[in-house]
C-alpha positions, 0 to 999 in steps of 0.5 A, spaced: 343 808 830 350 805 831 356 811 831 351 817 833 352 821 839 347 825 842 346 829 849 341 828 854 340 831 861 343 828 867 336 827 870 334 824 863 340 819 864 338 818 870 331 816 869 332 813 863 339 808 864 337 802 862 335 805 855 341 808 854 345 803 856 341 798 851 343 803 846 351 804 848 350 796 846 348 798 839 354 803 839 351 809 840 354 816 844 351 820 850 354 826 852 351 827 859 350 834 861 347 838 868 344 846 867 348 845 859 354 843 861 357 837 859 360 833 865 360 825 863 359 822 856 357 814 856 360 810 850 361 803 847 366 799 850 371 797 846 373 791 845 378 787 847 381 785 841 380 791 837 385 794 844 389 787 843 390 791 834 391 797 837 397 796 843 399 791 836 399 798 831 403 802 836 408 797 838 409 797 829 409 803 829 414 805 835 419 799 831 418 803 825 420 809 828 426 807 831 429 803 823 430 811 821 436 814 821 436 821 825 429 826 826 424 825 820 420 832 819 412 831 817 413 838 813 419 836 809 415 828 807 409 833 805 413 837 801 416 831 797 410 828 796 407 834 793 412 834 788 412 827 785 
């Protein structure tokens, strides 16, 4: 059931915490809802080394962005991309 996420009522979360923290361990979702609204959502945690790449991938990226010259317009690398 790993990557789902599904919506329970905040009674339904209250009375059933423990199993539905087992399943955020197996990488499952829970939107939390009270009278149909949606007021909290229980997720997996990240883990620390995925946290670590990413911090990693955006210090890459900001690099990056800082070799090129002026201001780079998605539009226009669409638009080029298109044409090759």
């Amino acid at each position: 059931m790993s990557g789902k996420t599904s919506a329970v009522s905040a009674f339904e979360a209250k009375t059933h915490l423990s199993e539905l923290l087992r399943e955020a361990e197996r990488g499952r979702s829970f939107v939390i809802r009270r009278r149909g609204k949606a007021v909290a959502r229980l997720v997996p945690p990240v883990r620390e080394g995925r946290a670590s790449d990413l911090v990693r991938i955006i210090a890459s990226f900001r690099e990056i962005r800082k070799r090129i010259p002026g201001r780079v317009k998605i539009r226009k690398l669409i638009e080029e991309g298109r044409r090759t």
